[in-house]
C-alpha positions as CSV (number, residue, x, y, z in Angstrom):
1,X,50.2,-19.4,81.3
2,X,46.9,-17.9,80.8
3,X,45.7,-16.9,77.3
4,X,46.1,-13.5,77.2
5,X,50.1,-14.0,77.6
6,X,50.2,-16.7,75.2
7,X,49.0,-14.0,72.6
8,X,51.4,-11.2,73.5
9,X,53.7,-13.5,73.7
10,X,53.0,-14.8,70.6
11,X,52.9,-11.4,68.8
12,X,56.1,-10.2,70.8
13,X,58.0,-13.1,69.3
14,X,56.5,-12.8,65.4
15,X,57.2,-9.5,65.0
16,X,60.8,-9.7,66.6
17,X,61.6,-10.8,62.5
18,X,58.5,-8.9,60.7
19,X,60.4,-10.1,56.9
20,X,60.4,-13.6,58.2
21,X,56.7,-13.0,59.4
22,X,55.4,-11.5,55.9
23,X,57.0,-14.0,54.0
24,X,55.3,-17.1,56.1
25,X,52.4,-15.6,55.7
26,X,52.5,-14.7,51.9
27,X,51.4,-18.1,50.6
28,X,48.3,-18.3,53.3
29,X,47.6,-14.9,51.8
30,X,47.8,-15.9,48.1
31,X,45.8,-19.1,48.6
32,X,43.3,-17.4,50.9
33,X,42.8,-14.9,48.4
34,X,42.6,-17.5,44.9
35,X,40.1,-19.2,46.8
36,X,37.6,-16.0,47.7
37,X,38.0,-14.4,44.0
38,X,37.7,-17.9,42.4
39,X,34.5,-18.5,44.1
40,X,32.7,-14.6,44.4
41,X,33.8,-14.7,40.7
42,X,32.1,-18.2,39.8
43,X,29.5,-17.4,42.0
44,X,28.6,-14.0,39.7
45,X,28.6,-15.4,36.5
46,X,26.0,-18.3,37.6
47,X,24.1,-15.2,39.2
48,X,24.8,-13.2,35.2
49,X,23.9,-16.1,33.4
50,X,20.8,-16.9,35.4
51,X,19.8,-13.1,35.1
52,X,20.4,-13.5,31.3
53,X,18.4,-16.0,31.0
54,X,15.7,-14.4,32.9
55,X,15.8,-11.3,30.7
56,X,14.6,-13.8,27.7
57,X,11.6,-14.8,29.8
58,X,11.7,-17.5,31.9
59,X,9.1,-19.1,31.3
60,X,10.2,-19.7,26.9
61,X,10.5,-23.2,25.6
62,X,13.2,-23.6,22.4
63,X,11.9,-26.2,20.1
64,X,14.8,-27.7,18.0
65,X,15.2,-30.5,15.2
66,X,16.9,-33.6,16.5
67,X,20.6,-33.9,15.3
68,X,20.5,-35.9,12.2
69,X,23.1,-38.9,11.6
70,X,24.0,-40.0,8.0
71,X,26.2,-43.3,8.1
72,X,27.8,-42.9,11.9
73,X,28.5,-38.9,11.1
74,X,26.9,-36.2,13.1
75,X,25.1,-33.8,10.5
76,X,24.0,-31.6,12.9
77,X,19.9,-29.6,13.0
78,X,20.7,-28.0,9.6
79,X,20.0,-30.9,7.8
80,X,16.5,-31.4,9.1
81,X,13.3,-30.6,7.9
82,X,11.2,-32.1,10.6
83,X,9.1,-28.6,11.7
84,X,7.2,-27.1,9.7
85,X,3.7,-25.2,9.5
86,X,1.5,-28.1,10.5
87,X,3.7,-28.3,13.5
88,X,2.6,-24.5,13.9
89,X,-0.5,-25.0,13.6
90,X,-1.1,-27.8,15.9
91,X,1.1,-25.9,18.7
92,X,-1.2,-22.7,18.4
93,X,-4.5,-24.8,18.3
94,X,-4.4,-27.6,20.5
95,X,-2.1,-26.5,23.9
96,X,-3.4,-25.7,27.1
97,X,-0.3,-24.2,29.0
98,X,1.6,-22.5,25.7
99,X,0.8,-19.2,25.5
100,X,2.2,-18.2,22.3
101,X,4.4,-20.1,19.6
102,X,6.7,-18.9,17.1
103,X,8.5,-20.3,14.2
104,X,12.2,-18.9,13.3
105,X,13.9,-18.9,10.1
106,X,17.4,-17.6,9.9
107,X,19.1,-16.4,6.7
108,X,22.7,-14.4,6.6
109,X,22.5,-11.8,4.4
110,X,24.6,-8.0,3.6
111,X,22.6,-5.2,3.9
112,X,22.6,-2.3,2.3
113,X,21.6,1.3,2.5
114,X,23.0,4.0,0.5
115,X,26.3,3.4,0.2
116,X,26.5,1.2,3.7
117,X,26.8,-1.9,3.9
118,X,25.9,-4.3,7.0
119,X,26.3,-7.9,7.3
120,X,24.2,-9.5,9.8
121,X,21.6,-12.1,10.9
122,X,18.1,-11.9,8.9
123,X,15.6,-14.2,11.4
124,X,12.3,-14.8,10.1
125,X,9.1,-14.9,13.0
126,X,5.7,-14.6,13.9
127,X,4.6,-11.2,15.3
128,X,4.7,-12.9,18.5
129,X,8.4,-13.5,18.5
130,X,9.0,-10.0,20.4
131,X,7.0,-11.3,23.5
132,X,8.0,-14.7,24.0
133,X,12.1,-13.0,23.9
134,X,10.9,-10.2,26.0
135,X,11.5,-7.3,23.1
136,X,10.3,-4.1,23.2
137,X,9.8,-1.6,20.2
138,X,11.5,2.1,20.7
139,X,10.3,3.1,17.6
140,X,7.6,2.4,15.3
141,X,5.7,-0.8,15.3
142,X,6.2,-4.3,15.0
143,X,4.9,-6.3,11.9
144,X,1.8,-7.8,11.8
145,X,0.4,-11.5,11.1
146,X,-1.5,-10.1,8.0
147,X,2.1,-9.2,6.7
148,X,2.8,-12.5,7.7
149,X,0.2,-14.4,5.8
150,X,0.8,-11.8,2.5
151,X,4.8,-12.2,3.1
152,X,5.3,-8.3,3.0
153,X,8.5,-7.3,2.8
154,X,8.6,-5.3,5.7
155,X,11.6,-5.5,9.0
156,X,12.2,-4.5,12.2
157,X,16.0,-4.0,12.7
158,X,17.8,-3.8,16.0
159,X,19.9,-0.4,17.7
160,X,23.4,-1.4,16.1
161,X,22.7,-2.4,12.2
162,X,24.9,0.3,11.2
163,X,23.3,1.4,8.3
164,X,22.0,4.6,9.2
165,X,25.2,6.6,10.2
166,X,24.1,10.0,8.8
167,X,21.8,10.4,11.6
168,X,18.8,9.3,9.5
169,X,15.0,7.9,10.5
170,X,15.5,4.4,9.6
171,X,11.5,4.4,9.6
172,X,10.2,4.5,6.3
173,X,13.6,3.6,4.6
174,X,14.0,1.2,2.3
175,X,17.3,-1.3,2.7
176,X,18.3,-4.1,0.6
177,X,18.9,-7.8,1.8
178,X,20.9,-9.0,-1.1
179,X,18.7,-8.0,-4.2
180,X,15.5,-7.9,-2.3
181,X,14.1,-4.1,-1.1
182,X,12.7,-4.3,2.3
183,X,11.2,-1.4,4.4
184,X,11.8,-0.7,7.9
185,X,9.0,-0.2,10.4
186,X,10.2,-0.8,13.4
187,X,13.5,0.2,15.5
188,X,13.7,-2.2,18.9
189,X,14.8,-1.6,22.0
190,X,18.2,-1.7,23.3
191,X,18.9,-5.6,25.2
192,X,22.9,-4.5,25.2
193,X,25.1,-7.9,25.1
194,X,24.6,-11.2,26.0
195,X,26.1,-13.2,28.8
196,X,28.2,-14.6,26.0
197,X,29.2,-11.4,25.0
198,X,27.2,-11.7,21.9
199,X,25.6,-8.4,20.9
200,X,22.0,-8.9,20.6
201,X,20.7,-5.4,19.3
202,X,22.8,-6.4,15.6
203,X,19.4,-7.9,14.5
204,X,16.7,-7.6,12.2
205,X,13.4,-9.4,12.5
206,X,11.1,-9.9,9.0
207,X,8.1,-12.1,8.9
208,X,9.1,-15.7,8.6
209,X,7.3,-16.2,5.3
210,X,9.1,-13.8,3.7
211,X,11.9,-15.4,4.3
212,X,10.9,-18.6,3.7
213,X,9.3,-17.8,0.4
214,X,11.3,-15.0,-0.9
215,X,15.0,-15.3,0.9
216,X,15.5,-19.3,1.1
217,X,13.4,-21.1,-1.0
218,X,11.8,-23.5,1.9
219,X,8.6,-24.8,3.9
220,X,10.3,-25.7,7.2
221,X,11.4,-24.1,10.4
222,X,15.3,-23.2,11.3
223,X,13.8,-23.7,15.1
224,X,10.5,-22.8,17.3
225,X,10.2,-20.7,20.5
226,X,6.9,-20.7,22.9
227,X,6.4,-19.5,26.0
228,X,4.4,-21.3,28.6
229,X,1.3,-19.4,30.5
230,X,3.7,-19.3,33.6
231,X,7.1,-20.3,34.8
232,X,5.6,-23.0,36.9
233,X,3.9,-24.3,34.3
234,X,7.3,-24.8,31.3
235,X,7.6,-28.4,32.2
236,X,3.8,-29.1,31.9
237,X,3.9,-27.2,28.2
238,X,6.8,-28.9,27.4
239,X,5.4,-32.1,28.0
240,X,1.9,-31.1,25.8
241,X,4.4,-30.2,22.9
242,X,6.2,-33.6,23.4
243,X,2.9,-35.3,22.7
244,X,1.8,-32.8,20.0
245,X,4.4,-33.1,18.0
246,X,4.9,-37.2,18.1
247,X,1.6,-37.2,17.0
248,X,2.1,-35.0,14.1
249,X,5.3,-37.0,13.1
250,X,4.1,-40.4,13.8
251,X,6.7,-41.7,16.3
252,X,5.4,-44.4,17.8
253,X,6.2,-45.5,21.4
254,X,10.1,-46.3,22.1
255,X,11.0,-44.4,18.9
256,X,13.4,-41.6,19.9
257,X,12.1,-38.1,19.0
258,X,13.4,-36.4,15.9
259,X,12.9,-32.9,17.9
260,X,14.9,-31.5,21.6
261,X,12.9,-29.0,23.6
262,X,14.8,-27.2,26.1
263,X,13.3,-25.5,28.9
264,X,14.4,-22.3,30.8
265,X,14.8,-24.0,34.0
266,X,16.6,-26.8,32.4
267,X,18.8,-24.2,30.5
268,X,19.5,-22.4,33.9
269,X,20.1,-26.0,35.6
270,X,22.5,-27.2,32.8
271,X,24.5,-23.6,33.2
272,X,24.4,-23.5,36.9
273,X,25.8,-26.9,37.2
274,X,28.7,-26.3,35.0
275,X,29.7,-22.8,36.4
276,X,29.2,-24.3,40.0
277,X,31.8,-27.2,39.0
278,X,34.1,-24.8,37.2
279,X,33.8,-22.6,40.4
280,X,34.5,-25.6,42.1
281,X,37.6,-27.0,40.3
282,X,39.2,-23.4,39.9
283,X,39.1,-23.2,44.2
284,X,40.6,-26.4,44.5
285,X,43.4,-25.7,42.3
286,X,43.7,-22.8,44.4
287,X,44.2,-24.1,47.4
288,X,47.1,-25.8,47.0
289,X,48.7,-22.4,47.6
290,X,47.3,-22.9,51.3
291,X,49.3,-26.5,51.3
292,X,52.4,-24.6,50.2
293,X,51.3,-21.6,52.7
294,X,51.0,-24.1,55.3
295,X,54.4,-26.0,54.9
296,X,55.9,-22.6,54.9
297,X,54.5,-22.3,58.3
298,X,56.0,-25.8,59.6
299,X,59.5,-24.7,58.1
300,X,59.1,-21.4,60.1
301,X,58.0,-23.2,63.2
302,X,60.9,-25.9,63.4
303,X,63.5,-22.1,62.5
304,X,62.2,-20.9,65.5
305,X,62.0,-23.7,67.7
306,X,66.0,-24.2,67.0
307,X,66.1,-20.3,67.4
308,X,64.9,-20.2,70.9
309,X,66.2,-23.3,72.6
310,X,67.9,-21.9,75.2
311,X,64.9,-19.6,75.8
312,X,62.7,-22.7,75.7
313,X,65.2,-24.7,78.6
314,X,64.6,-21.3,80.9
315,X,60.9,-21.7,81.0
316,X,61.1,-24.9,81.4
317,X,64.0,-24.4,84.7
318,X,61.4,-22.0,86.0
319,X,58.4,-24.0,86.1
320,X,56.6,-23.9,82.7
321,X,55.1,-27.2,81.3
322,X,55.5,-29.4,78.6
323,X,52.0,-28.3,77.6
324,X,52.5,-24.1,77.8
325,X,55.5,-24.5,75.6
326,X,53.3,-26.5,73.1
327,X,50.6,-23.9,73.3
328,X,53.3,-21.1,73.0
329,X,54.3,-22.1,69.3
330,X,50.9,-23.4,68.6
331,X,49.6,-20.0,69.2
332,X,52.1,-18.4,67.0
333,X,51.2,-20.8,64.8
334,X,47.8,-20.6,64.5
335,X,48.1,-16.1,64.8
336,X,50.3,-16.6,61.7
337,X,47.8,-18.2,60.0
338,X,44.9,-15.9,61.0
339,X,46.3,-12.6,60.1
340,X,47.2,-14.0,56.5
341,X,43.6,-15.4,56.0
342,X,42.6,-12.0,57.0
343,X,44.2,-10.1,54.4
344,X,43.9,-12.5,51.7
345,X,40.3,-12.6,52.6
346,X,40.6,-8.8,51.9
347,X,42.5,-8.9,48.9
348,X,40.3,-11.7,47.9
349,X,37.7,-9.4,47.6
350,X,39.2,-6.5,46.3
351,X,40.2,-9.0,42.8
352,X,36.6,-10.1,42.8
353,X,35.2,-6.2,42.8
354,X,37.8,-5.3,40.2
355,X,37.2,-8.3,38.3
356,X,33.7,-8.1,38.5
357,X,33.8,-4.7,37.2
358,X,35.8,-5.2,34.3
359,X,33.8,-8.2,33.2
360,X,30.4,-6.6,33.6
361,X,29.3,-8.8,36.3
362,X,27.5,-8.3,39.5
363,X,29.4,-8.0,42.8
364,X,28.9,-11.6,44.8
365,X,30.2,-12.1,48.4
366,X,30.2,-15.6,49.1
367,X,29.6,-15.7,52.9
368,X,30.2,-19.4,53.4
369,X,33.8,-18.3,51.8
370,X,34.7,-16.0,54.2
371,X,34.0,-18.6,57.1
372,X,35.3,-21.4,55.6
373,X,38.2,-19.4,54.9
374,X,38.9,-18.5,58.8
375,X,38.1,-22.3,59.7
376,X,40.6,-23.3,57.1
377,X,43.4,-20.7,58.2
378,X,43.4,-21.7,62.3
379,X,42.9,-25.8,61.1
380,X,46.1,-24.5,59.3
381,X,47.9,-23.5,61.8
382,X,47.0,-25.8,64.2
383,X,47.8,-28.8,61.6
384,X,51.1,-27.6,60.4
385,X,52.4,-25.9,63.8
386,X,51.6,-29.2,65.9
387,X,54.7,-31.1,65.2
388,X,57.1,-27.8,65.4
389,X,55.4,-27.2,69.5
390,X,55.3,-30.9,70.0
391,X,58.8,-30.8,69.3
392,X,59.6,-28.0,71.4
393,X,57.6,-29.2,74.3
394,X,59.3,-32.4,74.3
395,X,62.8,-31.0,75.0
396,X,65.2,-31.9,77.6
397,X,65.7,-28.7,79.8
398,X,69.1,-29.3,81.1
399,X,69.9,-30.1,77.1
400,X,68.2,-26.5,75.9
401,X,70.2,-24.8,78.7
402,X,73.3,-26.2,77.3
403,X,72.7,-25.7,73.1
404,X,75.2,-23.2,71.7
């Protein structure tokens, strides 16, 4: 029996009980389609993250104290003090591949305007701050290292501090952070939400002395961001801050750091690796539908190779071989399995658009999916249909002739 009539055949027969035919192929379908979304939805947050990242500059190094450890419990970065202006200093005189360096102080603090009030991060930096985080001002201007050095009480505040709801020019106007007046003179751009879902437009920027001096009460940095002179450079200007600041804190060789810098790249590396084992994990769990699909299958199979017994025991009186009977049910088999990869590839799909779409992510088509998919649905077939054809090419004809 040549190919073509194994496949009509094939159809003629799995269509003879279409409800049957659905139903075998609805767990193919449902694991088919777990694994597609699972992984074109893993594969789009990687792809969001990594664009988030990007959108803070890729080439920005995050300088951080070192956890601190007081009798075997974990205090956290809070508790240290070891940056500070000398730090600074050293950073913006002595590097060769940092292009700019700024210090951050952070201080939580209601606002108020008028009757409004807005609670929200204060975080002191350097005028530089906007470039190294990729900022832009809409309106107005940013402050300047002279308001720095004279701690000015002066802010640039973000699109959603809801203070101004009247429609006002915040420019100009003069909003409280606790007691403290403070005048705005800047309004930035719009950066919308994190890959987090964090919103980063609630902000307001003021120079770090001022809050240092004026806010807090202290001489040392919350954190310290730079940004490298390129992207291929990070892990060379990482390295130069390395030695710059063991220098300045006099750690001696095999004494651990009491600072972490974190890279971009390494950021993006960490991040990919986890989403990529998530996306990984998530699939697998998924395709155990495809083990239950494919038993389904292998039940069906042996149904129909009782079924047709008699029908078997003709072909074989007639002059059809053990092996076109085993190709006969290994073709159903196998079509059975293709047509409900098919649609749950589709369907796969259409939950990763929708889903993508509702979570704000791009649109990823995982083309190693789709293939891997098909390879996995006729291995399917093949691997659970064998026994069931085996079985029915193995028969006795004068014995099928004869079963009521």
């Amino acid at each position: 029996m040549n190919i073509g009539n194994l496949v009509k055949v094939a159809f003629s027969s799995l269509f003879r009980n279409k409800m049957r035919t659905a139903l075998t192929m609805l767990g193919i379908v449902i694991g088919i389609a777990s694994v597609i979304a699972m992984v074109s939805i893993g594969q789009a947050s990687t792809q969001s993250v990594k664009s988030e990242l990007s959108s803070m500059g890729s080439n920005m190094i995050m300088i951080m104290p070192a956890r601190q450890q007081r009798g075997g419990v974990d205090m956290g970065m809070s508790s240290s003090k070891s940056l500070d202006n000398k730090d600074l200093q050293a950073l913006q005189e002595k590097t060769r591949y940092v292009a700019a360096v700024s210090p951050m102080v952070s201080s939580n603090k209601q606002l108020i305007y008028g009757n409004n009030n807005h609670s929200c991060s204060v975080n002191g930096v350097s005028a530089s701050y906007l470039d190294i985080r990729k900022y832009e001002i809409a309106e107005g201007v940013m402050f300047t290292e002279e308001d720095v050095k004279r701690y000015n009480k002066v802010c640039v505040i973000g699109q959603t501090v809801e203070l101004f709801t009247n429609g006002e020019d915040p420019l100009g106007k003069s909003i409280r952070f606790g007691s403290i007046p403070m005048t705005v003179i800047g309004v930035l751009e719009s950066k919308g939400q994190s890959g987090m879902g964090d919103d980063q437009d609630d902000i307001v920027f003021a120079p770090y002395t001022t809050i240092q001096k004026r806010f807090l009460g202290i001489n040392y940095f919350n954190m310290m961001y730079a940004s490298a002179t390129s992207e291929e450079e990070s892990e060379l200007a990482a390295t130069e801050i390395t030695y710059i600041l063991r220098s300045n804190h006099g750690i001696k060789s095999g004494m651990s750091d009491d600072f972490d810098i974190r890279t971009q790249e390494e950021l993006v590396s960490t991040i990919s690796s986890v989403t990529g084992l998530m996306t990984t994990l998530l699939a697998a769990i998924a395709s155990i539908s495809l083990v239950v699909g494919g038993i389904g299958i292998m039940n069906i199979m042996y149904v129909t190779v009782t079924e047709r017994t008699k029908e078997i025991g003709l072909r074989m009186a007639i002059g059809a071989h053990n092996r076109d009977i085993m190709f006969q049910f290994l073709c159903e088999s196998v079509i059975l399995s293709l047509i409900g990869g098919i649609i749950g590839i589709i369907l796969g799909l259409i939950i990763a658009y929708v889903a993508s779409k509702l979570m704000n992510m791009p649109y990823v088509v995982s083309q190693m999916a789709i293939v891997g998919s098909f390879l996995v649905c006729a291995l399917t077939g093949i691997f659970f249909g064998w026994y069931p054809a085996k079985k029915a090419a193995n028969m006795n004809p004068i014995s099928a002739l004869r079963y009521e």
